[in-house]
C-alpha positions as CSV (number, residue, x, y, z in Angstrom):
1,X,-3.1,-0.7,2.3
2,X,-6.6,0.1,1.4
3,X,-9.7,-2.2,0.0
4,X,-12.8,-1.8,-2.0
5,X,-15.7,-4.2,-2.7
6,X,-17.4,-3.5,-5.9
7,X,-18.1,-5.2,-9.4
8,X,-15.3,-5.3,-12.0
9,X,-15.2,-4.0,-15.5
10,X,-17.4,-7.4,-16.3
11,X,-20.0,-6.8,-13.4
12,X,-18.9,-9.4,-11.2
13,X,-18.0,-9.1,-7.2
14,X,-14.1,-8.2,-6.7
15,X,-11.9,-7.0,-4.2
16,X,-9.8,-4.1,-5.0
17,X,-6.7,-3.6,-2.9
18,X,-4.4,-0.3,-3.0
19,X,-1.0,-0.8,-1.7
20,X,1.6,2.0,-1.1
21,X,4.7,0.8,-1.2
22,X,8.1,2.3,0.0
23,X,9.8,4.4,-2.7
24,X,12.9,1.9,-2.9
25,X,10.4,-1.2,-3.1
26,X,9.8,0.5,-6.5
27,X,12.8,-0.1,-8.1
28,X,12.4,-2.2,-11.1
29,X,14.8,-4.7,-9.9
30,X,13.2,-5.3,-7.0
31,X,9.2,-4.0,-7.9
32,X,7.8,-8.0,-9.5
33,X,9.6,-9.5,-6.6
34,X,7.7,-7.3,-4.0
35,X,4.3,-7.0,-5.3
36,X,4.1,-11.2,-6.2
37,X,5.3,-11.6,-2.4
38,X,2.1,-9.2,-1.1
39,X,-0.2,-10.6,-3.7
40,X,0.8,-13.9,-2.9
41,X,0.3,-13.3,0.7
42,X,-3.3,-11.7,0.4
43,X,-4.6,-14.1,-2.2
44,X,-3.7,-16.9,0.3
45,X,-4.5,-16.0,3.5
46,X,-7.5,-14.0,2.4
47,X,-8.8,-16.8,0.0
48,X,-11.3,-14.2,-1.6
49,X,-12.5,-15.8,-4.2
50,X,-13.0,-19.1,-2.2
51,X,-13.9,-17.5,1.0
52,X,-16.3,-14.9,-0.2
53,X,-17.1,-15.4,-4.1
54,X,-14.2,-12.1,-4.9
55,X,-12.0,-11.8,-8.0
56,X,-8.7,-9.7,-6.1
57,X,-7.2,-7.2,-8.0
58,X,-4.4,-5.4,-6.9
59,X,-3.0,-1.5,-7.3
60,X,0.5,-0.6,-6.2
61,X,1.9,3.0,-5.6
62,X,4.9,4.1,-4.2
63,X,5.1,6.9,-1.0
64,X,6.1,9.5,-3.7
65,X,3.4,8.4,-6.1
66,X,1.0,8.5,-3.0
67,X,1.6,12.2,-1.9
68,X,0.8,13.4,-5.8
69,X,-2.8,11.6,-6.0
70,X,-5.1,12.5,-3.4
71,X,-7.7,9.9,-4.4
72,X,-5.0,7.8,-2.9
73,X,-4.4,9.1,0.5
């Protein structure tokens, strides 16, 4: 997992997390379950927007995914 702090598309302060995930937590069976679990997890214990004034906004790619987009690594 990586973060960045910048502005959003509307100019105001956000977190950005990228998450790699493993290549069977992809799965579409499985994928909503997985990333609402991590979301949920960051948004509480992190509290941005409460904590520090930050919309979170989450990006999920699997290992596979990962090892194609260098921007990513």
């Amino acid at each position: 997992m990586k973060h960045a702090i910048g502005a959003d598309t509307s100019g105001d302060p956000a977190i950005f997390f990228r998450i790699v995930l493993a290549d069977w937590a992809v799965d579409e069976k499985i994928l909503a379950d997985v990333s609402g679990k991590i979301m949920t997890t960051l948004f509480d214990e992190l509290r941005p927007y409460e904590n520090w004034g930050l919309a979170p906004y989450f990006s999920f790619r699997s290992n596979s995914e990962q090892s194609t987009e260098p921007e990513w690594s």
